[in-house]
N, CA, C and O atoms as CSV, one atom per row, in Angstrom:
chain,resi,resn,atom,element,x,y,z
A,1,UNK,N,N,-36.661,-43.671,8.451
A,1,UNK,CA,C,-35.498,-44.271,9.068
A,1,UNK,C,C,-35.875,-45.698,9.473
A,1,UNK,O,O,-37.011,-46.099,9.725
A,2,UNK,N,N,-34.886,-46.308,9.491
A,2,UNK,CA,C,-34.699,-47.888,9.681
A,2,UNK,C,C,-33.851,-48.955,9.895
A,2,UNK,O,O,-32.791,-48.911,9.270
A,3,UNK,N,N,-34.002,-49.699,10.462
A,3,UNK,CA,C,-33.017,-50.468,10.694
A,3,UNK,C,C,-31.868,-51.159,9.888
A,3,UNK,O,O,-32.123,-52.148,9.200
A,4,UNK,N,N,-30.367,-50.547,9.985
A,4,UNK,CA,C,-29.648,-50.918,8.934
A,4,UNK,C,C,-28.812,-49.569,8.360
A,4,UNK,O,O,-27.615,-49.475,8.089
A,5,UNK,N,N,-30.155,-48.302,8.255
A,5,UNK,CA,C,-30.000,-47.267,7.373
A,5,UNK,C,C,-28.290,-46.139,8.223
A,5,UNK,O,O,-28.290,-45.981,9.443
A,6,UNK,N,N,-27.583,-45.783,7.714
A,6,UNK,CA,C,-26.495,-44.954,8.064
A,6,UNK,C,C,-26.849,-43.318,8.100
A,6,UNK,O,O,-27.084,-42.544,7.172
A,7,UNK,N,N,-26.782,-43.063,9.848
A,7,UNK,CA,C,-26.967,-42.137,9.815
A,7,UNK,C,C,-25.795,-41.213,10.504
A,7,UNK,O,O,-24.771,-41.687,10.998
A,8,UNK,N,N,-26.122,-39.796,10.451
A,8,UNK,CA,C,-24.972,-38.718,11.050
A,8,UNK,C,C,-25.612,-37.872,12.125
A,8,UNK,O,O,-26.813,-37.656,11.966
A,9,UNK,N,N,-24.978,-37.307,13.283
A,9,UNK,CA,C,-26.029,-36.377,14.078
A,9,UNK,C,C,-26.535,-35.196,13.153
A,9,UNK,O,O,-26.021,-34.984,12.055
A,10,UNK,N,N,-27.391,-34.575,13.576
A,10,UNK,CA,C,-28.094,-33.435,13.111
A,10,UNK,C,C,-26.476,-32.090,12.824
A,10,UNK,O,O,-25.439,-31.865,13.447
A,11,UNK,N,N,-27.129,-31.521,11.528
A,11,UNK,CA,C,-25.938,-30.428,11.347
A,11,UNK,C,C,-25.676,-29.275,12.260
A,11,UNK,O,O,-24.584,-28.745,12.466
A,12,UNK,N,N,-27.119,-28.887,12.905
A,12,UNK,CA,C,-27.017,-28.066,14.450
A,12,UNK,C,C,-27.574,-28.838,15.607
A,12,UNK,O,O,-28.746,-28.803,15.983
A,13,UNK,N,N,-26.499,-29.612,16.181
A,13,UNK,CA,C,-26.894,-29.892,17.238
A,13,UNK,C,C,-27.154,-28.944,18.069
A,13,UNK,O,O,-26.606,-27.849,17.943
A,14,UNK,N,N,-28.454,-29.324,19.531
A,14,UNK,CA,C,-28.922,-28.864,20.445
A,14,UNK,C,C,-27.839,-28.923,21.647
A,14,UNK,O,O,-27.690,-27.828,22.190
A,15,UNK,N,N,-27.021,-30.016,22.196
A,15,UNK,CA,C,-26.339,-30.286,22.971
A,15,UNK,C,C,-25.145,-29.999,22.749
A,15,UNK,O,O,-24.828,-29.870,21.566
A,16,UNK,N,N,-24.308,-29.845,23.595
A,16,UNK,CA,C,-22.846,-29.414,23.172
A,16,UNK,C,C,-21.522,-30.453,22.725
A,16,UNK,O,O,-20.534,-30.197,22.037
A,17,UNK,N,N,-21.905,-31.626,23.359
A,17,UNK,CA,C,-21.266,-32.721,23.124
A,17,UNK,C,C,-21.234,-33.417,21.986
A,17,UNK,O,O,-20.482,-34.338,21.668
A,18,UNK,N,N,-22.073,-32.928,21.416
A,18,UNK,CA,C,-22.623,-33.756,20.145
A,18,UNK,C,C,-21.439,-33.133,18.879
A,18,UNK,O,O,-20.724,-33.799,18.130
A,19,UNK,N,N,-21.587,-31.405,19.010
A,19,UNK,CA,C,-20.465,-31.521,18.101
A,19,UNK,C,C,-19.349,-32.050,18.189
A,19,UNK,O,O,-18.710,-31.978,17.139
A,20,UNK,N,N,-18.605,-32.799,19.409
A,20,UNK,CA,C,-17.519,-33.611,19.060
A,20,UNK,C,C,-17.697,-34.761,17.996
A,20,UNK,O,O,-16.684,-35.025,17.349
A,21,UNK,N,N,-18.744,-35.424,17.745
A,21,UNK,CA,C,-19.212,-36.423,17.019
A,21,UNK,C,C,-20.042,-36.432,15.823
A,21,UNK,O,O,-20.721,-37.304,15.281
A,22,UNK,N,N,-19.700,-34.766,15.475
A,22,UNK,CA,C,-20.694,-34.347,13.732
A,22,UNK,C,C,-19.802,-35.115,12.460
A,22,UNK,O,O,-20.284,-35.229,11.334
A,23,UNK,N,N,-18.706,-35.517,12.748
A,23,UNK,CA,C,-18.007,-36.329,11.266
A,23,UNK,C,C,-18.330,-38.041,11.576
A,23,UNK,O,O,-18.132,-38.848,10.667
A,24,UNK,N,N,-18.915,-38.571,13.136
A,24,UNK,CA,C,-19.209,-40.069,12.901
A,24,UNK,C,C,-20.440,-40.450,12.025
A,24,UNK,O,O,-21.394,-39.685,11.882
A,25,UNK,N,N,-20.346,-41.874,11.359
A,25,UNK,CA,C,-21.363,-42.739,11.144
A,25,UNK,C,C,-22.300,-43.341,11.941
A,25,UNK,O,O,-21.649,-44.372,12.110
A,26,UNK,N,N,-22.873,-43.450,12.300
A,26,UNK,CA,C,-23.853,-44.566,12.991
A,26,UNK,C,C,-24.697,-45.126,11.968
A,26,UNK,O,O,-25.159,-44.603,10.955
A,27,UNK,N,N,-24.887,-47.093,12.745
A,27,UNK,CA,C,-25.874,-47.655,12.100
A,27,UNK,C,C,-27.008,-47.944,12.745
A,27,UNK,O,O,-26.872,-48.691,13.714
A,28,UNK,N,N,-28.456,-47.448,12.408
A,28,UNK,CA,C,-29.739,-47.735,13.399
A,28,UNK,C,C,-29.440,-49.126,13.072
A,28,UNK,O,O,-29.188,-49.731,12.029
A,29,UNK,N,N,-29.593,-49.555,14.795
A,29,UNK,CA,C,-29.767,-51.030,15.504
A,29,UNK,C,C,-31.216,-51.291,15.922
A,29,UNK,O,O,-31.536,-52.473,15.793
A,30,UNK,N,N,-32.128,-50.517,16.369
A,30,UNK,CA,C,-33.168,-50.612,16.791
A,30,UNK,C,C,-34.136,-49.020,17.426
A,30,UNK,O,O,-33.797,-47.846,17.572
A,31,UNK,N,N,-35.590,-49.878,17.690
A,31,UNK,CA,C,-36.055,-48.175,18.237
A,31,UNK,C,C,-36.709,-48.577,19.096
A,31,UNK,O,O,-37.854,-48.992,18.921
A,32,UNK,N,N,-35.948,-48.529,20.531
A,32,UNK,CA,C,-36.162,-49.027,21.736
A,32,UNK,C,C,-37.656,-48.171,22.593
A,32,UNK,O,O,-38.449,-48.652,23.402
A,33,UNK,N,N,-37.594,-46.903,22.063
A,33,UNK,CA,C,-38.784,-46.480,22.382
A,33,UNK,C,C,-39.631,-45.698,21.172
A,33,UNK,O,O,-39.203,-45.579,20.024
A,34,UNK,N,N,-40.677,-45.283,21.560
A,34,UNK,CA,C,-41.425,-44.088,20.437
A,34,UNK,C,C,-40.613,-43.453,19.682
A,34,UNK,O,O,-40.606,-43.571,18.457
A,35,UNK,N,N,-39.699,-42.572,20.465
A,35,UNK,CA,C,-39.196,-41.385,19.983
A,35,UNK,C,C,-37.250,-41.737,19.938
A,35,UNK,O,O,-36.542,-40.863,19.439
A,36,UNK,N,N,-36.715,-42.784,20.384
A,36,UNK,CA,C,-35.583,-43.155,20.510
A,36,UNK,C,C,-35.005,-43.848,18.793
A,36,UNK,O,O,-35.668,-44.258,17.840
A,37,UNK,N,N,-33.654,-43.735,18.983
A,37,UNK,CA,C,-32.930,-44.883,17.961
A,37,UNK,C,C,-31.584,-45.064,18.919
A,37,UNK,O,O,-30.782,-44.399,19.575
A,38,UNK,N,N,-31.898,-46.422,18.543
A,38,UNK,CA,C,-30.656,-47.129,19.192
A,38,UNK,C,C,-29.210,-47.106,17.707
A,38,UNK,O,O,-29.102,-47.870,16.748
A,39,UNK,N,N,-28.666,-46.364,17.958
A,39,UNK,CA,C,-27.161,-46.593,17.011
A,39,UNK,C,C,-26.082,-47.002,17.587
A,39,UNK,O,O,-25.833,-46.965,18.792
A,40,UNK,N,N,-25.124,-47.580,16.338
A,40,UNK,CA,C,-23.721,-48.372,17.273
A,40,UNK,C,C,-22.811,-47.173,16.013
A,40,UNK,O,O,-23.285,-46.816,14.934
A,41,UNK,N,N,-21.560,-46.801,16.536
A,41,UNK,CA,C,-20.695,-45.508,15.971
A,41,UNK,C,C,-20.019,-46.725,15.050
A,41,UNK,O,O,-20.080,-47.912,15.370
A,42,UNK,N,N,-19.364,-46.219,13.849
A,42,UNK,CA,C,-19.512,-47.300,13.138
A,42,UNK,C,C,-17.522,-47.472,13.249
A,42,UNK,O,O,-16.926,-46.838,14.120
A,43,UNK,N,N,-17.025,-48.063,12.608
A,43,UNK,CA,C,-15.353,-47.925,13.489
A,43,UNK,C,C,-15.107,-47.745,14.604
A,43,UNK,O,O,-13.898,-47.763,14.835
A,44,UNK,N,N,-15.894,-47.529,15.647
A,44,UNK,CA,C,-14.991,-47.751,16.993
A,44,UNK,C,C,-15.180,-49.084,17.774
A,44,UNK,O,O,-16.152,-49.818,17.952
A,45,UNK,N,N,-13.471,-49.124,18.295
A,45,UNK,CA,C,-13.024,-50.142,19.190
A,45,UNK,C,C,-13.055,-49.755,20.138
A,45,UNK,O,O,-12.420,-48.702,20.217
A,46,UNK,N,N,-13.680,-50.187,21.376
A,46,UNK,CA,C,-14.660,-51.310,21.339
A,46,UNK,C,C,-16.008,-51.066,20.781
A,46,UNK,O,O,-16.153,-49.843,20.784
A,47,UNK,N,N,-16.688,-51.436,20.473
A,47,UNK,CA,C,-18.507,-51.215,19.970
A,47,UNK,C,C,-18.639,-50.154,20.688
A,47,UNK,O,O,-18.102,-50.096,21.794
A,48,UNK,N,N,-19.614,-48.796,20.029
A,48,UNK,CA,C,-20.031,-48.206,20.721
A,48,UNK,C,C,-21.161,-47.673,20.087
A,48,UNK,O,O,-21.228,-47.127,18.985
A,49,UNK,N,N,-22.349,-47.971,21.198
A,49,UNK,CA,C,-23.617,-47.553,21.169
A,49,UNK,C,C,-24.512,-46.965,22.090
A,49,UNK,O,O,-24.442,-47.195,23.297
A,50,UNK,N,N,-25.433,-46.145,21.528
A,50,UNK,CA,C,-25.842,-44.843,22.013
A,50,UNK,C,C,-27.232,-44.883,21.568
A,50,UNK,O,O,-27.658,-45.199,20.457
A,51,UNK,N,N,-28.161,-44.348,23.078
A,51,UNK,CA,C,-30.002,-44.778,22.478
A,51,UNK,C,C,-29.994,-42.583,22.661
A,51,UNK,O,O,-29.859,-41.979,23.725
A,52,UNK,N,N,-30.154,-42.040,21.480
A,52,UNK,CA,C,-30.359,-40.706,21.091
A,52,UNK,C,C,-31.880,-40.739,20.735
A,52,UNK,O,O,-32.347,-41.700,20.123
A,53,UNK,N,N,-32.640,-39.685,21.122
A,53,UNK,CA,C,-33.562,-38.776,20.131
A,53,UNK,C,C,-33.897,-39.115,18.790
A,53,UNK,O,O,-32.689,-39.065,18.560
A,54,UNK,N,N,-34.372,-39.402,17.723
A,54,UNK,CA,C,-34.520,-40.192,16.294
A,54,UNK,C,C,-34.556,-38.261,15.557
A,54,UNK,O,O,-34.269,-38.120,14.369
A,55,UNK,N,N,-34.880,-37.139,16.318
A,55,UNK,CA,C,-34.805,-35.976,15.806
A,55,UNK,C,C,-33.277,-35.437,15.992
A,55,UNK,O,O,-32.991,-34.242,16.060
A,56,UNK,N,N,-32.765,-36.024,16.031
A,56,UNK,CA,C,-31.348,-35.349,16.513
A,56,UNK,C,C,-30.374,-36.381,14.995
A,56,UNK,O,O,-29.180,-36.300,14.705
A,57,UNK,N,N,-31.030,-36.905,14.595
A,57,UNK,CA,C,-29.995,-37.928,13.591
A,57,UNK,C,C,-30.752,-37.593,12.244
A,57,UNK,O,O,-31.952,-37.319,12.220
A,58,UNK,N,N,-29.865,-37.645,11.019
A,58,UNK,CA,C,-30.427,-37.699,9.798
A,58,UNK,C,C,-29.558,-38.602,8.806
A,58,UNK,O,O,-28.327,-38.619,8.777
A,59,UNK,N,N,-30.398,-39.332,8.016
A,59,UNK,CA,C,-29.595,-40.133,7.070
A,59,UNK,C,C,-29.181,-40.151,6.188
A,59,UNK,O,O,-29.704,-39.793,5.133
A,60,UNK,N,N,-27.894,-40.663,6.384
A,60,UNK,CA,C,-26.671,-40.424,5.105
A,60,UNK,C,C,-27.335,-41.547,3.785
A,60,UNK,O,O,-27.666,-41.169,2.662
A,61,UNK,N,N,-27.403,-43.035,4.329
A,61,UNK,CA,C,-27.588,-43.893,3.776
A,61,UNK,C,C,-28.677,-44.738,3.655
A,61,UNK,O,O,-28.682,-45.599,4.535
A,62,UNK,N,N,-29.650,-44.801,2.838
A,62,UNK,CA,C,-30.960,-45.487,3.434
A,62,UNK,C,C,-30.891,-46.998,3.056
A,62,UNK,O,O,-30.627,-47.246,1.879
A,63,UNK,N,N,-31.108,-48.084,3.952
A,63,UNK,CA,C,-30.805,-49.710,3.509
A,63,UNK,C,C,-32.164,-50.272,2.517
A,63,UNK,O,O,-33.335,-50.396,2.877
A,64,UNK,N,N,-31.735,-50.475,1.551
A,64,UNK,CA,C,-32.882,-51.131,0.154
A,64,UNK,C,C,-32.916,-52.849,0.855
A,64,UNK,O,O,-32.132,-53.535,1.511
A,65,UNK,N,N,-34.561,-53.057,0.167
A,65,UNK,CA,C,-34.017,-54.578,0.131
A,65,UNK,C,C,-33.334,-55.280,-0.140
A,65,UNK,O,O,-32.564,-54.705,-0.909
A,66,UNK,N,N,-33.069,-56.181,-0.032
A,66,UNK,CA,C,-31.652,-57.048,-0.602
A,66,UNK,C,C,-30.587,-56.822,-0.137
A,66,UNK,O,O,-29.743,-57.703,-0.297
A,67,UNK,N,N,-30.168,-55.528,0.647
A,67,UNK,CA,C,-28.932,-55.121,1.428
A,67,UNK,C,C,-28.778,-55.825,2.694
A,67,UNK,O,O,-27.814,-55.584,3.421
């Protein structure tokens, strides 16, 4: 995973809240700690971003060079 790359939450989430948000996109913005990813939800007004677990997300889309 990396910065750029499009990811989705995990298909069994641990938390309960999370399945409200199993059909969003997120794009990793950064990895603010060890074990963190910083994502922004990708279509919502206003910006919205969220520092999750990096085990709780898996990627849809991985960013190549040149992207």
């Amino acid at each position: 995973m990396k910065i750029g790359d499009i990811v989705k939450l995990s298909v069994e989430p641990d938390v309960d809240w999370m399945f409200n948000y199993l059909e969003e996109t997120f794009q990793v913005l950064a990895f603010p700690t060890k074990t963190g990813v910083e994502l922004k939800m990708l279509g919502s007004v206003p910006e919205w971003v969220w520092i999750i677990g990096k085990e709780r997300v898996e990627i849809v889309e991985e960013v190549t060079d040149g992207n």
